[in-house]
N, C-alpha and C positions, 0 to 999 in steps of 0.2 A: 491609923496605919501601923501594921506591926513593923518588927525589925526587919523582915527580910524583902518587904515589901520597899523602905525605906531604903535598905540598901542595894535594892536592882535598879531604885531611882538613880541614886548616886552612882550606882557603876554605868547607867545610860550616860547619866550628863559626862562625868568622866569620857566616858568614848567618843561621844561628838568633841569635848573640847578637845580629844588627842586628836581628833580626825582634821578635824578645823585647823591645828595645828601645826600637824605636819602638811596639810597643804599649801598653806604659808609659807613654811620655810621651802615645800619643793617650789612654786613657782619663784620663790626669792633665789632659790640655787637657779631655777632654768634661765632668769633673767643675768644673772651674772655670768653663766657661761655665756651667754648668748650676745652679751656686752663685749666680752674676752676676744670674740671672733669661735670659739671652741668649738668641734664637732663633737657631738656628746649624742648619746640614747639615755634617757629614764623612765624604769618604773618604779615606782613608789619611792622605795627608799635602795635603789640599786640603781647605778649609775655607771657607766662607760664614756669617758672622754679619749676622743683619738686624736692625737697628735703626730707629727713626722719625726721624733729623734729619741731615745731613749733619756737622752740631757733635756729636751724639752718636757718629757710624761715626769721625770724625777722636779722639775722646777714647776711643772702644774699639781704635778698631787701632793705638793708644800704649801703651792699661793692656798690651794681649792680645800684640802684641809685645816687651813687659818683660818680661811671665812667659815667655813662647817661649825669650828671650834667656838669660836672667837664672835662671829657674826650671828649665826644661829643659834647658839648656844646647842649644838647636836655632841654627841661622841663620837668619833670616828672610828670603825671597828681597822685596827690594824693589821688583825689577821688573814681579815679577808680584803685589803687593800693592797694592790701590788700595782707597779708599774712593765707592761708584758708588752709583745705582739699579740694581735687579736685573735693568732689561734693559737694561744697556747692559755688561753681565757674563756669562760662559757659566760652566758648570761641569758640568764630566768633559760636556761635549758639548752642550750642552742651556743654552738660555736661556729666562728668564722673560719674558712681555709681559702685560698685561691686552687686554680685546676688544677693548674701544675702539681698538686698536691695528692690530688686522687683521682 
């Protein structure tokens, strides 16, 4: 087997264990929110949890980034992590408004 052939092996196996991996930890996230009582949407590795009080979203996106951190051992991307009203947020393309709005 040459070299390149050896190393598309390895970057296969690589892919499946990331893949294997991160499905792991999303069902270990979906299980915890769903423990929490939390109203949550995910895909893959994007996430929206809604809560009713901006003191409540500030005290979940602490609990829910300790476990991210700490429990999965993930990153948590900070920059794209905020605590909002849901239309003033998109997700995978798409944002929320009520009528009254438009």
């Amino acid at each position: 087997m040459d070299w390149s052939a050896r190393a598309w092996k390895e970057l296969r196996k690589e892919a499946r264990f990331r893949h294997c991996s991160v499905t792991s930890c999303s069902t270990n996230l979906d299980r915890e929110l769903e423990n929490r009582g939390h109203r949550f949407v995910r895909y893959a590795d994007d996430c929206n949890i809604y809560v009713r009080s901006e003191r409540a979203g500030q005290r979940v996106m602490e609990s829910i980034s300790h476990f991210i951190t700490q429990k999965l051992k993930l990153k948590v991307n900070e920059a794209k992590s905020a605590v909002a009203r849901p239309q003033e947020r998109k997700f995978l393309g798409f944002q929320l408004y009520s009528r009254s709005e438009h």
